[in-house]
C-alpha positions in Angstrom: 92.5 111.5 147.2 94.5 108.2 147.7 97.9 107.5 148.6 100.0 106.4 146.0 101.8 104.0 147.9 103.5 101.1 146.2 103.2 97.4 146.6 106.5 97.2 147.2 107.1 99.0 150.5 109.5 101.6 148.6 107.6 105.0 149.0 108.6 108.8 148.4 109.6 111.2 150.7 109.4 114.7 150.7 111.4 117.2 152.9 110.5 120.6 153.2 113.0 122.5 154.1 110.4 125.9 154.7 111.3 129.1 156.1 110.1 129.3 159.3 109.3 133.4 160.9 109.6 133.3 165.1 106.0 134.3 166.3 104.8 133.9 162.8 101.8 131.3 163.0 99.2 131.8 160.4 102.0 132.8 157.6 103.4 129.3 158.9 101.2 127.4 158.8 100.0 128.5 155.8 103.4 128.0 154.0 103.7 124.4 155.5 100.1 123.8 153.9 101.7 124.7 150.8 104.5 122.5 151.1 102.1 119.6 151.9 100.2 120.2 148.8 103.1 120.9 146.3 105.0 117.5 147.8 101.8 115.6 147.0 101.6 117.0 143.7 105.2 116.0 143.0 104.3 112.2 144.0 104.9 112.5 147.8 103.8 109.8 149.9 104.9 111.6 153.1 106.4 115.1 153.5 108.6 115.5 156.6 108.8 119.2 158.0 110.6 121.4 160.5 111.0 121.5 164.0 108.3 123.8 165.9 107.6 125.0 162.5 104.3 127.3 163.8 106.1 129.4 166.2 109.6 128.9 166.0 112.0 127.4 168.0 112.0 128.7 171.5 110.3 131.7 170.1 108.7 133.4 173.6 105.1 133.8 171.6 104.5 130.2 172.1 103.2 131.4 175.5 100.4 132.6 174.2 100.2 130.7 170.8 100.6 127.2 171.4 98.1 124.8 170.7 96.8 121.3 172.1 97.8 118.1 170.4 95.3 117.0 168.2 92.8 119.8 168.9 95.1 122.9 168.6 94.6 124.8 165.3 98.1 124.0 164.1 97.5 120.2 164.6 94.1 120.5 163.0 95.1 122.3 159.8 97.7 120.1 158.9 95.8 117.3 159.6 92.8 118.7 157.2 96.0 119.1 154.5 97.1 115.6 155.1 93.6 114.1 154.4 93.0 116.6 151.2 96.2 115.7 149.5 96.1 112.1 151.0 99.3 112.0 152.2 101.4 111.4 155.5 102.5 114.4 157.4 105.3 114.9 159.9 106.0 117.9 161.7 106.6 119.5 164.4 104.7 122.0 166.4 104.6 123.5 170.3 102.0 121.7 172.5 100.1 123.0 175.3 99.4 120.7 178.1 97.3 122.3 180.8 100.6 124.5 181.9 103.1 122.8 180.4 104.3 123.5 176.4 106.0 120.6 175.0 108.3 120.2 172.1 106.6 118.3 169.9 106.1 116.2 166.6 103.2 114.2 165.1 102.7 112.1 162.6 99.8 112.2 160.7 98.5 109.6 158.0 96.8 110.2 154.4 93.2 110.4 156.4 94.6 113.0 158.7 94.4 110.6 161.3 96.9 111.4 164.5 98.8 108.1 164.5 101.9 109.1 166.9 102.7 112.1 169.1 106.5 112.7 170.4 107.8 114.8 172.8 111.2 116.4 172.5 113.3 114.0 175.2 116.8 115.4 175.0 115.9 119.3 175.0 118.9 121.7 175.2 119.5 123.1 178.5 119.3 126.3 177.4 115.3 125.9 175.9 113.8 124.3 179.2 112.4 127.8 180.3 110.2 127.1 177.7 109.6 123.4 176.9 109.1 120.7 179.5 111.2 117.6 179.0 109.5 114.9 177.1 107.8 112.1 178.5 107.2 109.5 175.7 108.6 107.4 172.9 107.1 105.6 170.2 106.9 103.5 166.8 103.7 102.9 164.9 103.0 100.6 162.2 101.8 101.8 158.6 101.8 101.1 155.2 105.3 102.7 154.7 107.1 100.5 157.7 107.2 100.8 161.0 108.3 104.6 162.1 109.1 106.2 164.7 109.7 110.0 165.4 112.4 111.7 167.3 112.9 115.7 167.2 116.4 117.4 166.4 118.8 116.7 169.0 117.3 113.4 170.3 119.1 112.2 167.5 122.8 113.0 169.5 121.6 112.1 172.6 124.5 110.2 174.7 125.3 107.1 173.1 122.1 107.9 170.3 119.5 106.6 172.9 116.9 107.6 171.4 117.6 106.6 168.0 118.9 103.4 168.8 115.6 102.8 171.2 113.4 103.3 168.6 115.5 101.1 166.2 115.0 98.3 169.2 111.6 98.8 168.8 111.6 98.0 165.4 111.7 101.6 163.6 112.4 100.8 159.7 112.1 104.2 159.4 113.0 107.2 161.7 111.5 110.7 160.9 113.0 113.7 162.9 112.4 117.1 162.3 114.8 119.9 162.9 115.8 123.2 163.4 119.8 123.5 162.6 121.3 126.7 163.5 124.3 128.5 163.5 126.0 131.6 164.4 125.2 134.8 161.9 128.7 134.8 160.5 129.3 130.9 160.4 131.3 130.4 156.9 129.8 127.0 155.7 133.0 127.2 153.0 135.2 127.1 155.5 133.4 125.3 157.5 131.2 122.8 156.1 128.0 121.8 158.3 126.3 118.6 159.0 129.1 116.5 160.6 127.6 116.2 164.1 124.8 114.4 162.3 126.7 112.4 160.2 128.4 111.1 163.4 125.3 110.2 164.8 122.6 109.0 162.1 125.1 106.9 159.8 126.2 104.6 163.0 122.6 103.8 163.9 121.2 103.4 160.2 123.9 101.1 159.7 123.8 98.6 162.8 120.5 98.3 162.2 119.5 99.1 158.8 117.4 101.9 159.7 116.4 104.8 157.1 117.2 108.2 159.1 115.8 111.2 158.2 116.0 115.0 159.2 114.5 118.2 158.0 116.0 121.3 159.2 113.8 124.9 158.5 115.2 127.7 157.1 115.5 131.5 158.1 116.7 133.7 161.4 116.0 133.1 164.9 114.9 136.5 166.3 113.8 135.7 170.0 114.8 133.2 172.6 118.5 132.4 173.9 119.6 131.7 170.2 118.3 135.7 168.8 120.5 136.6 165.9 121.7 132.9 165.0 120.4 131.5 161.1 118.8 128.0 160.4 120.0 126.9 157.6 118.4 124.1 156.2 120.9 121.3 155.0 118.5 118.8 156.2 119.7 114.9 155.9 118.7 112.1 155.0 120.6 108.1 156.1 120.2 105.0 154.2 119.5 101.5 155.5 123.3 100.9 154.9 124.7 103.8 156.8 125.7 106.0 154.0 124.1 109.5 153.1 121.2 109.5 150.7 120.2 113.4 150.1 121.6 116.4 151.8 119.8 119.8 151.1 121.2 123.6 150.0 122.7 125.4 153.0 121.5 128.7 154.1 119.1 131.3 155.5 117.6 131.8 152.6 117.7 128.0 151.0 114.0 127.1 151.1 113.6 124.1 149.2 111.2 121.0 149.1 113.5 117.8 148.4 112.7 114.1 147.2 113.9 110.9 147.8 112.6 107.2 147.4 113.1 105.4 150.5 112.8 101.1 150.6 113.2 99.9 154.3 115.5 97.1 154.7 115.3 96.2 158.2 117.7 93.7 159.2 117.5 92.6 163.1 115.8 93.6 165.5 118.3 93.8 168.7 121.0 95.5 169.2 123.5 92.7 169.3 122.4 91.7 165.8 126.0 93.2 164.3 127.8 91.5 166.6 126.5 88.7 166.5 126.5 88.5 162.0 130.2 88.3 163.0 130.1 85.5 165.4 130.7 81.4 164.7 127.3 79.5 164.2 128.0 77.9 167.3 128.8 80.8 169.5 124.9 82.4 168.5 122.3 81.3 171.4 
């Protein structure tokens, strides 16, 4: 089946913000399949999902789950769902590398072809029992922009380095996926979500008029330093101009796919290019 892409570089993005069961990797992957196929179905021309959305995040089964990168069977079946509902597909899954798992995302395109592989740079301490710190960072070229892909809390590293790298290296677009959690009796009432990632995605959309998107799973964690904590979806997405475009439902339970038509509208490429918008003709070398 053929992408639907348009001829004018706008496209549709889906974010599926799936329930994700710790240890859980055929009922998984089987529900992401589902959310691949229902978001091209709905005019999708790439469905962002969650972070280590096989196993679940720092879920100990990865041991003995975890697949390679592109030849694992998590990789492969979404990359056979990608090509049968021509569309792109990012997500992230846990790697195996010899001895090493990885934190990891890919990004797949409409043939299922594996066109970029990240590895989670700015891990939380607290996971590296589990994952090995990352080792690359990329941007790719295709007929939605240029994108790049970060995971979850690359996106507050110090200073947004890794956001702001890939936005040097001419990122229109920047796909993360996510696993937001909180403690079992958070009150999001009281205490509304999502700010942390407001205070990192809006400053780095807007300085360099990069579309910022991240989609956060759903359901408990039940192993791992986090056991007993919720995800709760609210997954995000940033506009070119720094403002905030879609936000999901918050909760355990608030599974949802979401859609929103994204038009890059990349305006410089360094990172002085703000600065210098605001400086006399004469003072620009």
């Amino acid at each position: 089946m053929p992408s639907n892409l348009s001829t004018n570089r706008s496209f549709k993005l889906a974010l599926a913000q799936m329930r994700v069961e710790g240890g859980a990797q055929p009922a998984n992957l089987a529900r992401a399949e589902k959310f691949i196929a229902e978001a091209r179905q709905a005019g999708a021309d790439v469905v962002l999902l969650p972070e280590t959305l096989d196993i679940g995040w720092t879920h100990g089964a990865a041991r003995e789950l975890a697949g390679e990168i592109p030849h694992g069977e998590a990789c492969t079946r979404l990359a056979a769902a990608a090509k049968q509902h021509g569309i792109f597909v990012c997500a992230g899954l846990v790697e195996r590398a010899g001895a090493r798992l990885f934190n990891s995302a890919v990004l797949i395109d409409s043939q299922g072809k594996l066109l970029l592989q990240h590895r989670k740079l700015n891990e939380l301490d607290i996971a590296h029992d589990l994952y090995a710190t990352g080792d690359r960072l990329g941007v790719v070229d295709t007929p939605l922009g240029r994108v790049g892909v970060m995971i979850c809390a690359d996106g507050f590293a110090r200073s947004q380095v890794v956001s702001r790298a890939l936005a040097l290296m001419g990122a229109e677009v920047i796909l993360s996926p996510c696993a937001w959690a909180r403690p079992a009796e958070h009150d999001n009432a009281r205490d509304p979500y999502g700010q942390l990632w407001l205070d990192n995605y809006c400053p780095v959309a807007s300085d360099f008029g990069v579309w910022i998107a991240g989609c956060s799973n759903v359901g408990w964690i039940t192993d791992g330093p986090w056991r007993g904590r919720k995800c709760i979806g609210n997954s995000l997405v940033i506009g070119a101009d720094g403002r905030e475009k879609l936000r999901g439902p918050y909760g355990v339970e608030a599974e949802k796919m979401l859609m929103v038509t994204v038009t890059p509208a990349r305006r410089g490429r360094g990172d002085g290019s703000a600065i210098a918008s605001q400086l006399p003709r004469a003072a620009i070398k």
